[in-house]
Structure formats: C-alpha cells, structure tokens
C-alpha positions in Angstrom: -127.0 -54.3 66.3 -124.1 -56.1 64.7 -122.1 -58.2 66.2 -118.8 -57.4 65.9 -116.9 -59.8 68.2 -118.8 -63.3 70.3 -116.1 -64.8 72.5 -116.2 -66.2 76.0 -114.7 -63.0 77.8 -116.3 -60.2 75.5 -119.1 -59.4 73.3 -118.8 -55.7 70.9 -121.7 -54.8 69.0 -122.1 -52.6 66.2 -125.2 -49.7 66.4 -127.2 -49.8 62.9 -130.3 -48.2 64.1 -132.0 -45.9 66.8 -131.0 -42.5 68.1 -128.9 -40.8 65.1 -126.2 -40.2 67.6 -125.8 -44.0 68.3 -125.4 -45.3 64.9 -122.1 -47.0 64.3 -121.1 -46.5 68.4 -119.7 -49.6 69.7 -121.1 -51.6 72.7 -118.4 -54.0 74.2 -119.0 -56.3 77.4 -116.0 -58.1 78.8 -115.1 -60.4 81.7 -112.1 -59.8 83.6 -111.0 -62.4 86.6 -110.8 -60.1 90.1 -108.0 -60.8 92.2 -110.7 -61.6 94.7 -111.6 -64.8 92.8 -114.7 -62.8 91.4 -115.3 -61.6 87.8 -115.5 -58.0 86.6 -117.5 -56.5 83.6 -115.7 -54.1 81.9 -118.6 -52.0 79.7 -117.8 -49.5 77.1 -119.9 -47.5 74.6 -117.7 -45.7 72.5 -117.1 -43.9 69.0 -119.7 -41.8 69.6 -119.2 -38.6 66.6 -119.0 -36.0 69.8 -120.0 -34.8 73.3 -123.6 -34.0 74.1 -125.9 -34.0 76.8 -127.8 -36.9 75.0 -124.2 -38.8 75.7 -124.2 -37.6 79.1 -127.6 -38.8 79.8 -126.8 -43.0 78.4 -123.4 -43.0 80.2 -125.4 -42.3 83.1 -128.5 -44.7 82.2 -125.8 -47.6 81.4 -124.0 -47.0 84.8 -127.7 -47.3 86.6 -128.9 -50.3 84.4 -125.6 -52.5 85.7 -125.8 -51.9 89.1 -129.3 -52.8 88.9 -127.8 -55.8 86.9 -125.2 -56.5 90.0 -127.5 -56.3 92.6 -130.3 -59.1 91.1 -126.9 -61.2 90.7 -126.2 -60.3 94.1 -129.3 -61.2 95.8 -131.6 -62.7 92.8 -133.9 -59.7 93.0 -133.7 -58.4 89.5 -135.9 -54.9 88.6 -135.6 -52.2 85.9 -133.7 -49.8 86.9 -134.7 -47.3 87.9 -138.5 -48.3 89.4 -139.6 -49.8 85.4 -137.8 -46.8 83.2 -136.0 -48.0 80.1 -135.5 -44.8 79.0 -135.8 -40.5 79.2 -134.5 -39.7 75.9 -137.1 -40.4 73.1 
C-alpha cells in the first residue's frame, strides 16, 4: 500500500501489490459525525479496471470484515470474520 491521504477523518491507500485486479485500486476509510452523536465509517474500494466476480467476492468480504469490526467495538469481543477466514480468493 501507499498512502495516499493520513488525516484525522480519512485514510486512502494506494494498491501496489497482490491480486492483479487490485493494483492501483484505492482503499479510503473515513469518519463521519451521526446525527445520533455517534460516528460513521464510510469505506470504499474503488478504481478497480472492471466488474468481475473476484470484485464481487471483496465487496462482500469487506462488508463482513466491518461488521465483525462493529460488533468487537460494540461489545469488546473482537474475531475474524467469518470463524478465522482472511480470505477465499487465492
């Protein structure tokens, strides 16, 4: 990774290396203030070169990785998600 951007509310990162289909994505993280008083994570992996079921699969994999992220916030019970898996796609 490279980073791209480091600030309080949001961190991007630049793909150098891994799955060919990755390479020069970007990963952003950023904190939003909830009207609730709470904060929410806004996550994005974009620039990917086009649609495949390898895309399909991370979106999915990201979306399961925070939640398991929210609830060990939630209740200080943090796992991998799901059961130990990092991964399907080698």
């Amino acid at each position: 990774m490279e980073m791209q951007s480091d600030t309080p509310d949001e961190v991007v990162w630049r793909v150098l290396e891994g799955p060919d289909a990755w390479i020069d994505t970007l990963i952003t993280f950023a904190l939003h203030p909830s009207s609730n008083g709470g904060t929410t994570l806004l996550f994005t992996h974009a620039r990917w070169a086009e649609a495949s079921e390898f895309m399909s699969g991370c979106s999915t994999n990201w979306g399961s990785y925070l939640t398991s992220l929210k609830t060990g916030a939630e209740n200080g019970r943090f796992a991998a998600y799901p059961h130990g898996e990092i991964s399907r796609w080698s």
